[in-house]
Structure formats: structure tokens, C-alpha cells
MIKOL-987015 format. One record per residue (C-alpha): residue number from 0; x, y, z. Coordinates in steps of 0.001 Angstrom, whole numbers, plus 500000, padded with zeros to 6 digits. Example, Ala and Ser with C-alpha at 12.3 -4.5 7.8 and 13.67 -1.06 7.14 Angstrom:
<nodes>
0;512300;495500;507800
1;513670;498940;507140
</nodes>
This chain:
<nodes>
0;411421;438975;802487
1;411428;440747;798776
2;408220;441161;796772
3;407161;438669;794385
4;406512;439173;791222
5;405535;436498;788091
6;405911;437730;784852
7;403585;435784;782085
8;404800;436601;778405
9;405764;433942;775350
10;408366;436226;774388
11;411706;434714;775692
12;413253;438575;775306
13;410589;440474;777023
14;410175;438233;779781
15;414612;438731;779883
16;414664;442807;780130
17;411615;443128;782385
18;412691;440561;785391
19;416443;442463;784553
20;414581;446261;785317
21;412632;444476;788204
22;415512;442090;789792
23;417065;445716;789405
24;414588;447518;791786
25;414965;444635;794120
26;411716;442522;793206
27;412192;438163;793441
28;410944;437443;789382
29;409302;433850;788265
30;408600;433414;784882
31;406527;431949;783116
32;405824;431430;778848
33;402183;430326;778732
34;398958;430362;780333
35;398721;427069;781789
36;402653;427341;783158
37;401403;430911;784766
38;398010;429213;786663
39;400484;426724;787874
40;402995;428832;789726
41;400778;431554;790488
42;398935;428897;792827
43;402488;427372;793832
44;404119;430293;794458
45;401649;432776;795662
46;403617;435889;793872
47;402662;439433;795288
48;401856;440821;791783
49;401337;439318;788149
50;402674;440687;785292
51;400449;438935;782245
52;400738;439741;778733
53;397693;439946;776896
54;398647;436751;773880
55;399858;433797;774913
56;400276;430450;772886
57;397756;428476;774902
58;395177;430674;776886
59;394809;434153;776249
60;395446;436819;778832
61;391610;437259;779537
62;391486;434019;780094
63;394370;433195;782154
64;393272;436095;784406
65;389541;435066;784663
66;391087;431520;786193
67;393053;433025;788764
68;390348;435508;789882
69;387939;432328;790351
70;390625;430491;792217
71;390645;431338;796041
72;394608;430707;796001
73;395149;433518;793689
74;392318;435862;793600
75;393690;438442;795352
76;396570;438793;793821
77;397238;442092;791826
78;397024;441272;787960
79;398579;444150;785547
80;397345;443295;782083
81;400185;444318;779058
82;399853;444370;774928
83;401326;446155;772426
84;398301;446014;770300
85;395863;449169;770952
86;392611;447217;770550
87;390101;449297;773082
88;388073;445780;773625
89;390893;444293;774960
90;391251;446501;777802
91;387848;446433;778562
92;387596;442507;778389
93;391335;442667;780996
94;389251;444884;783423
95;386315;442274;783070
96;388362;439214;783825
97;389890;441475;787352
98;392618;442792;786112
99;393962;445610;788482
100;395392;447751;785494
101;396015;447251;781811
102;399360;448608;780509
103;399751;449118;776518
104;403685;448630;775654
105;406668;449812;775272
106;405935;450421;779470
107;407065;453476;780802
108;410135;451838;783412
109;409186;454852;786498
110;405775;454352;785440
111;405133;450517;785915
112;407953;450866;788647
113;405183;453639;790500
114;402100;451134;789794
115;403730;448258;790864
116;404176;449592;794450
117;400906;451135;794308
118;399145;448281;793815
119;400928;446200;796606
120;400600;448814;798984
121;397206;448339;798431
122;397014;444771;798830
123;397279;444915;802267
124;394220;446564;802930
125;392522;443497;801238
126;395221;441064;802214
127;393499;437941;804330
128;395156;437796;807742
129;395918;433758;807010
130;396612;433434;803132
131;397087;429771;804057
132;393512;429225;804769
133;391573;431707;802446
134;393508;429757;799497
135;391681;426838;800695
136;388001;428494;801548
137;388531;431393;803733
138;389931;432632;806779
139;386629;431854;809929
140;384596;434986;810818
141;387023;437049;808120
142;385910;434895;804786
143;384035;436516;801639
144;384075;435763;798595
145;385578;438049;795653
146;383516;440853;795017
147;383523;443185;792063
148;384162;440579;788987
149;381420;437879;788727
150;379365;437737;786238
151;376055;439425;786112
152;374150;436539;785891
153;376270;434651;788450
154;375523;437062;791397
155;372202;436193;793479
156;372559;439591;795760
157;373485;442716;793790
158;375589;444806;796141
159;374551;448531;797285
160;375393;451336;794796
161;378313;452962;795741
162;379525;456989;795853
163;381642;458592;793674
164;382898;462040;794074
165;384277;464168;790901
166;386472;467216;791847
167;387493;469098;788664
168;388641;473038;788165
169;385545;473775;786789
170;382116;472656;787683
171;381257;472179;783905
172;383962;469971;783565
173;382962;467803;786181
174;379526;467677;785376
175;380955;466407;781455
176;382603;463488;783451
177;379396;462779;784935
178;377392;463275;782380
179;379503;460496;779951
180;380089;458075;782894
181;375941;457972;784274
182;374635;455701;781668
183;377658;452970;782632
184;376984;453310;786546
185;373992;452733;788754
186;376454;454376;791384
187;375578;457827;792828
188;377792;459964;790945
189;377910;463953;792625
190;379985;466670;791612
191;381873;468042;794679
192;383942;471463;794859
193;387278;471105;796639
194;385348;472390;799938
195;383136;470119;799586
196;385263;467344;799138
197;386793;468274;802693
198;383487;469876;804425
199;381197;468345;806967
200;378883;466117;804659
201;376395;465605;807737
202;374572;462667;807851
203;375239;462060;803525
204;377877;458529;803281
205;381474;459737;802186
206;382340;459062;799098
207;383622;455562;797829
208;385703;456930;795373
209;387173;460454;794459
210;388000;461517;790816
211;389993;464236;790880
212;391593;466545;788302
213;395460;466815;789000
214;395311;470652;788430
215;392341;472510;790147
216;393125;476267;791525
217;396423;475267;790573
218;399002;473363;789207
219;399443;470146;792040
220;396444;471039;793397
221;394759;467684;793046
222;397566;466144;794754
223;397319;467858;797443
224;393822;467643;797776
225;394335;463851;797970
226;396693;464051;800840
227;394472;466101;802938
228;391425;463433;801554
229;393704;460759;802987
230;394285;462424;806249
231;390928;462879;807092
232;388971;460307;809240
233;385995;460241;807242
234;388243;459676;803471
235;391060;458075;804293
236;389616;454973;802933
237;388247;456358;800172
238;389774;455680;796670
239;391463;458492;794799
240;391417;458285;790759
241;393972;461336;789699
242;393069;462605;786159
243;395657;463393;784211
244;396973;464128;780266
245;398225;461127;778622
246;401494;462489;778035
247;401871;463076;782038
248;403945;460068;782358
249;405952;462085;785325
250;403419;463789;786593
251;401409;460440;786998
252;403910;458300;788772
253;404061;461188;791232
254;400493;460625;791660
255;401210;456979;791986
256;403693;457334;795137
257;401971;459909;796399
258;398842;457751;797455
259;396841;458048;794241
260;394600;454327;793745
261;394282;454921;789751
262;394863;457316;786781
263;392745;458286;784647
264;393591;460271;781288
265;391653;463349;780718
266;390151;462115;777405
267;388946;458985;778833
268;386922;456106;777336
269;383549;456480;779756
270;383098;452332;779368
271;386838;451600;780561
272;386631;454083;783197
273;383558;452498;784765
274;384969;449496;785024
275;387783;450725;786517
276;385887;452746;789256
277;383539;449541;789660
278;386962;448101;790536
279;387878;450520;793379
280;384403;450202;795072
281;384402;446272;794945
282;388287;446660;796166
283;387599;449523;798871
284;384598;447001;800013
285;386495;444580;800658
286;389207;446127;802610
287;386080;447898;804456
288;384952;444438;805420
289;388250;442745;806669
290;388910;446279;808731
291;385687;445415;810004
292;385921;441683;810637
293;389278;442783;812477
294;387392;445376;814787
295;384788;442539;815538
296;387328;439902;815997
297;389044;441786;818597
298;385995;443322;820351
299;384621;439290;820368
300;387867;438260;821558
301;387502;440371;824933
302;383639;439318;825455
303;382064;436352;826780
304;380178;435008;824115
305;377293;433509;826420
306;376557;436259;828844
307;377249;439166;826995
308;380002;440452;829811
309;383765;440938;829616
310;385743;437930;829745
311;389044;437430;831671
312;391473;439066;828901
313;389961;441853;828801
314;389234;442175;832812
315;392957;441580;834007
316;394124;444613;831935
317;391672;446941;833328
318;392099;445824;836519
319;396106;446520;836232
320;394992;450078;834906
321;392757;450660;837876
322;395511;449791;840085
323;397639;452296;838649
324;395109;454718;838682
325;394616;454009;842242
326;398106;454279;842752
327;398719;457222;841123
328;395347;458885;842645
329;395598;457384;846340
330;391862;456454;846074
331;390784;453028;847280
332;389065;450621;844811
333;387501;447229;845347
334;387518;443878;843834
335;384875;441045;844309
336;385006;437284;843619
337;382167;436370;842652
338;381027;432566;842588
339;377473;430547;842334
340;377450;428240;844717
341;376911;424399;844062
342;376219;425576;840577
343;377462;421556;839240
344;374470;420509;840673
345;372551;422325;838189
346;374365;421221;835658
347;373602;418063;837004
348;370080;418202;837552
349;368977;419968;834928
350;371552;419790;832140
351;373521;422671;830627
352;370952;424401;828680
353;369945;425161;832080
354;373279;425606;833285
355;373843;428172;830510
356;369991;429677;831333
357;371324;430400;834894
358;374504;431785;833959
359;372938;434890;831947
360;370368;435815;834068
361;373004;436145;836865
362;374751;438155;834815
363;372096;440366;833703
364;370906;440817;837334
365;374872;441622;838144
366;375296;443967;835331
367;371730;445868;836883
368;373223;446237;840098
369;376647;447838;839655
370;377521;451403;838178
371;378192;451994;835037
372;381941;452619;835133
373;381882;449438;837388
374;383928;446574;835423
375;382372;443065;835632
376;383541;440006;833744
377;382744;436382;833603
378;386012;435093;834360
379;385133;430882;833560
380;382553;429084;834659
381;380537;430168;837130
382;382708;432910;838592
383;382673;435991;837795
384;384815;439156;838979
385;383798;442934;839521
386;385936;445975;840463
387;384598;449069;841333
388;386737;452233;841214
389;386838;455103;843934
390;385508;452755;846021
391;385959;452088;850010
392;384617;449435;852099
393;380985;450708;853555
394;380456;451130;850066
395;381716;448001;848797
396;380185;445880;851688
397;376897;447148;850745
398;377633;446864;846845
399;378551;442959;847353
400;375514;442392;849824
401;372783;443773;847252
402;374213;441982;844329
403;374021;438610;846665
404;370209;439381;847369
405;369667;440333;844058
406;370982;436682;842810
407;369137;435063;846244
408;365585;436710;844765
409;365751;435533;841294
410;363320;433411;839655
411;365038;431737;836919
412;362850;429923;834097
413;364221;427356;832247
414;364097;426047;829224
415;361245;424043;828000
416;358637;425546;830511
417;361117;424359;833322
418;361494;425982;836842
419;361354;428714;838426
420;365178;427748;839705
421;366787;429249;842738
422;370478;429867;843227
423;372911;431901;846097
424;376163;433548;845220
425;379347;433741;847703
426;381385;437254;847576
427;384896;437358;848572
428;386001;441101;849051
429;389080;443078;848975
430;389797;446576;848622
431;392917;447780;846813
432;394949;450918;846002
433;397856;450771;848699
434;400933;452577;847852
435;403036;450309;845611
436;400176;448469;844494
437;400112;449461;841197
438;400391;447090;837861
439;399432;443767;837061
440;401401;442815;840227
441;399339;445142;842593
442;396053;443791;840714
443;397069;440371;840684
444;397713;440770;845000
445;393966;442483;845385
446;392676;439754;843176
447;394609;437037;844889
448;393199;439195;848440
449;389728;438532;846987
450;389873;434842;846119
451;390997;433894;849324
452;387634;436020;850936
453;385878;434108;848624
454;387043;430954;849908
455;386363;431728;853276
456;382678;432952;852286
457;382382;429494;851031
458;383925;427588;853973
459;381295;430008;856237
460;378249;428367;854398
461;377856;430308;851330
462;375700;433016;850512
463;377418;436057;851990
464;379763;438150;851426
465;383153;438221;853188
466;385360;440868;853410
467;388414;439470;854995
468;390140;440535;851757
469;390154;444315;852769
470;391862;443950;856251
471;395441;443912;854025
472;394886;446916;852203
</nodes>
């Protein structure tokens, strides 16, 4: 599907030539002539980027931009800021309201053409995983609010300073950067070499955002720097600012494609340029925090949320890997069913905050009793499953026997001063690693091996372990 874009101008002629340059460059264009027409379809249409000019006949720019970063529908969506006037409070009030970038016009065409796919390459990073729901609140587990653009006096939690790294050809440059950007940042603002910028840091936090002089040793040199910034584990999250002359129009889309997050020119305004860094930290934040949510959401997705232990989607995947590994190794491994026996009743009995009470103890007192490269999952209920690798039956027997004893001897308390409770466990044993027996099929025929054990432990009077599983390995 193309890239949207909505272009927001009251000039009939601009609006005309730009969506012609962008329809050109294969971009889908909306239009729209005034403020209130522009928060309309921007929460209709959801566009990829907005194009806004700065006066408009109902709601100025600012204004129209401050809406749709308050709005949850649209505040993540890239707003480039455009004027011909060359009032320096303007840009400063644009980068205020959100605004990604502020463009002064005519527009450079290879330019605006460069920031436009910067900036929606680097929407995804901050892109929520279901735009559907964060327009109306947030996605669960993966919701924050918009970061970066409140008001001071609207935030009740001021968020941690942040690191920025400047990189110039010449120390005393860099430290004139820092020295007129200080009194605009609480950041931590350090002046870095180029082997610095790609040493060992130790245990100092990597840098939020590099500035970085296009030229250093030599001409490129900057840009180069960036790429090996953005190959490195420890940066390649990091914002990169390029610093540039202002007549490095060339030079500057380069920087653009070539990963750069901003431009900055080399006589910059400190004020503007600390609102634009304060941009790439709140930004960078937030993509740190969905990356994160993502990690979480995963790892929570393979864990059992009451016991701590794996749950069944992760354990059938390991258990096909061991198989192969088996397979491929001819080593035996082994695979117990593990289920509490008449463990309704204490549901029953006691309720299931009792129930639940049971449940994690057992698995604590499992986990205890099996090595640590042993897998062990809750797979529903009551029943849980272990596998043991490089395993073969004297070993296994005696594995299975202890962890019954070990469930036999617990004292469970309860909750509200309840108990001590009491409860057996039946094993049902199978060993696996036949040639053949690979996969999720050879898994699935060991696991199937071990049910039926476990059914006959059961139908034998519980509490033991049976090993008729391992007789068809």
C-alpha cells in the first residue's frame, strides 16, 4: 500500500505543485485548505506524514499541530512544519507544538523528498503494533502516552536526563557546541573523539543522541562514522544529528538516506537546536520502550504467569529441538507427565486461592529438583511436563521418583493461616531419541509415550511413577 501523505496549505497553487512532485515520487496526497479541514482527515485518514503550512485562515500551524499531538489518533504521526516567512520564533513555537521538522520555503524537491523518507522510516520504530487501538487509548501492556511535548507544567514525573554525544574535527569546536547548547539542556552533554564514539564506554550509558560534524579527518567522514555508529550493538539506536553548512543542500539529503535522524547547520540557533535534540531523546524513548514492551510481550507470552515456569508454547518447541538433537546425537532423552492427583478436590475444598497456593509451591519444589538445562513447563492445569536431555532410564526413574517424594513431603500453607495441605503427584515416563524420532512428530510420539504412562500411573493408584512409556523407545 503507498505512503500517505496530507498536505495542509490555504494556497490552492501550492497545495497543486507539491501533491504533483509527491504523486510523482509515488506518495497517495489528501489535501486539505484549513486547520479545522486538516484535524478532520488527519483523524479520518490516518496519513503517514503531514505536510502543514505554518498560516492558515482558521487555526494557525502551531495550533493545528498542538491538536493533533494531544489527540491519540494522530500523535504519532510525523508533522513537517513549512513558511516562507523567516521569523526564528516560529520555528521554535513548530518544534514546541511536536513538529518533527520545520522547512522554510521555496523547499528544496531532493531535500524534502530525503526528509520525507527519513522521517517514515523512523516511524516504525515508534509505530504502535495496533494503530486501531492506541487511537482510542493505547495498545494493553504496549500503551504510553506521548512523551517529549507536554507542557512543563502539565508533566507530574520529569523524565531522566538523557546523553548526548558531540563528535566534531576539533575538540574546541565541539566543546563551542557544548558550551552554547548547556544552558538550554539539563541533558549530559560530553564531547567524544571519533574513538570514543566507537570505544568500549564500560559501565558509562551510550549516548542518546550523537551530533556529529559531516567532515572530521576528512571530507564524509561523519557519514561514515554514523554507519559504523549504526552498526554497532550498543548505538544502533542512538540518534544521529549530521552538522552541516546551510548551503549543503546535497550533501544533506545524502545524510538523510544514509541513516542520519536530523541536520543541523553549522551556525545553529542553540534554542532551536535543543528543542530539536529534546525531540530525538523523547522519540528514541519511545521506540526504546515499545522494543521493550515487544521483548516482554514475547518472553510473557512463553511463561506461565502463575508459577513462574514455561508454559506449553514455549515447551513443545524445545521439546521438537531436543528430539532433533537426540536424533542427530543418538543420545537418549526423557520426558515426564507430570499430574497432581485429585487436585479438583482442592479446588473444591478449599477454593482456588488455594488451588493456585498449591500449584506454585509444586512448581517451585519441581524446578529444585531437576538440572538446570532440564526443561519444565506447566502445560494447563495441574499438569505439568519435564524433559531432561542426555538422559537414560536409571537416571530418569530415579529423577521422576525424587520429584514424586519431593511433592509427597511438602507442607503447603494456605492462605489466610490455612493448612498445612498435603498432595501426591503421578509420573508417566518415556524415554526418547530413537532413530527417526526427530521433529515435532518424534516429540509429539515421546510425549504421546508419556501420557499414556501417566495414565497407567493413575489407573495403578497414583503416586508413582510409571515407566511403561520407555519400553517403545
Amino acid at each position: 500500500m503507498a505512503t500517505s501523505i496530507l498536505i495542509v496549505d490555504d494556497v490552492a497553487t501550492n497545495r497543486i505543485v507539491l501533491k504533483a512532485k509527491l504523486a510523482a515520487a509515488c506518495y497517495d496526497v489528501a489535501q486539505a485548505g484549513d486547520g479545522a479541514t486538516a484535524l478532520a482527515l488527519a483523524r479520518k485518514l490516518r496519513p503517514d506524514l503531514i505536510l502543514l503550512d505554518l498560516a492558515l485562515p482558521d487555526l494557525d500551524g502551531v495550533a493545528v499541530c498542538r491538536r493533533l499531538k494531544a489527540d491519540p489518533a494522530t500523535r504519532d504521526i510525523p508533522v513537517i512544519m513549512m513558511t516562507a516567512l523567516l521569523e526564528h520564533g516560529a520555528r521554535l513555537a513548530a518544534l514546541r507544538a511536536g513538529a518533527e521538522d520545520f522547512l522554510s520555503k521555496p523547499v528544496d524537491d531532493t531535500l524534502l523528498l530525503a526528509r520525507l523518507r527519513s522521517l517514515l522510516r523512523a516511524r516504525e520504530d515508534t509505530e504502535p503494533l495496533d494503530p486501531e487501538a492506541a487511537a482510542n487509548g493505547g495498545v494493553d501492556g504496549l500503551a504510553e502516552a506521548a512523551a517529549g511535548f507536554a507542557p512543563a507544567a502539565a508533566c507530574t514525573v520529569e523524565a531522566p536526563a538523557g546523553r548526548i554525544a558531540l563528535v566534531a574535527a576539533q575538540r574546541a569546536t565541539a566543546l563551542r557546541w557544548r558550551h552554547a547548547l548547556v544552558d538550554h539542556l539539563r541533558d549530559d552533554i560530553v564531547v567524544m573523539s571519533r574513538e570514543e564514539a566507537l570505544g568500549d564506554r564500560g559501565a558509562a550509558p551510550a549516548p542518546d543522541v550523537f551530533v556529529i560534524a559531516a567532515d572530521l579527518a576528512g571530507p564524509g567522514d561523519g557519514l561514515r562514522l554514523m554507519s559504523e555508529l549504526r552498526s554497532a550493538p550498543g548505538t544502533r539506536h542512538a540518534a544521529v544529528c549530521i552538522v552541516l553548512p546551510a548551503d549543503a543542500r546535497e550533501r544533506a539529503a545524502t545524510a538523510l538516506d544514509l541513516g542520519a535522524s536530523d541536520l543541523i547547520q553549522e551556525d545553529f540557533e542553540p534554542a532551536e537546536v535543543a528543542l530539536r535534540l529534546q525531540g530525538q531523546i523523547a522519540r528514541k524513548r519511545r521506540a526504546d520502550h515499545l522494543r521493550a514492551s515487544v521483548r516482554d510481550g514475547l518472553r510473557l507470552a512463553m511463561i506461565d504467569p502463575l508459577t513462574g515456569l514455561h508454559n506449553r508454547r514455549h515447551a513443545l518447541p524445545r521439546l521438537a529441538r531436543l528430539a532433533d538433537a537426540a536424533a542427530q546425537s543418538g543420545k537418549s532423552y526423557a520426558v515426564m507427565a507430570l499430574d497432581l492427583d485429585r487436585f479438583k478436590l482442592v479446588n473444591d475444598t478449599w477454593g482456588h486461592a488455594a488451588g493456585d497456593a498449591v500449584l506454585v509451591e509444586i512448581a517451585r519444589r519441581l524446578r529444585q529438583n531437576l538440572r538446570p538445562g532440564d526443561v519444565l513447563a506447566r502445560m494447563g492445569g495441574e499438569e505439568f511436563m519435564a524433559a531432561l536431555p542426555e538422559t537414560g532410564l536409571a537416571r530418569a526413574r530415579a529423577t521422576a521418583e525424587r520429584l514424586c517424594r519431593a511433592v509427597e513431603n511438602a507442607r503447603i500453607h494456605l492462605p489466610g493461616g490455612l493448612g498445612p495441605l498435603t498432595v501426591t503427584m503421578s509420573i508417566g515416563l518415556a524415554l526418547g531419541g530413537a532413530p527417526g524420532e526427530g521433529g515435532e512428530a518424534g516429540a509429539a510420539a515421546v510425549m504421546a509415550r508419556a501420557d499414556r504412562a501417566l495414565l497407567a500411573a493413575k489407573a495403578e493408584g497414583r503416586n508413582q511413577v510409571n515407566a511403561a512409556g520407555c519400553s517403545a523407545a
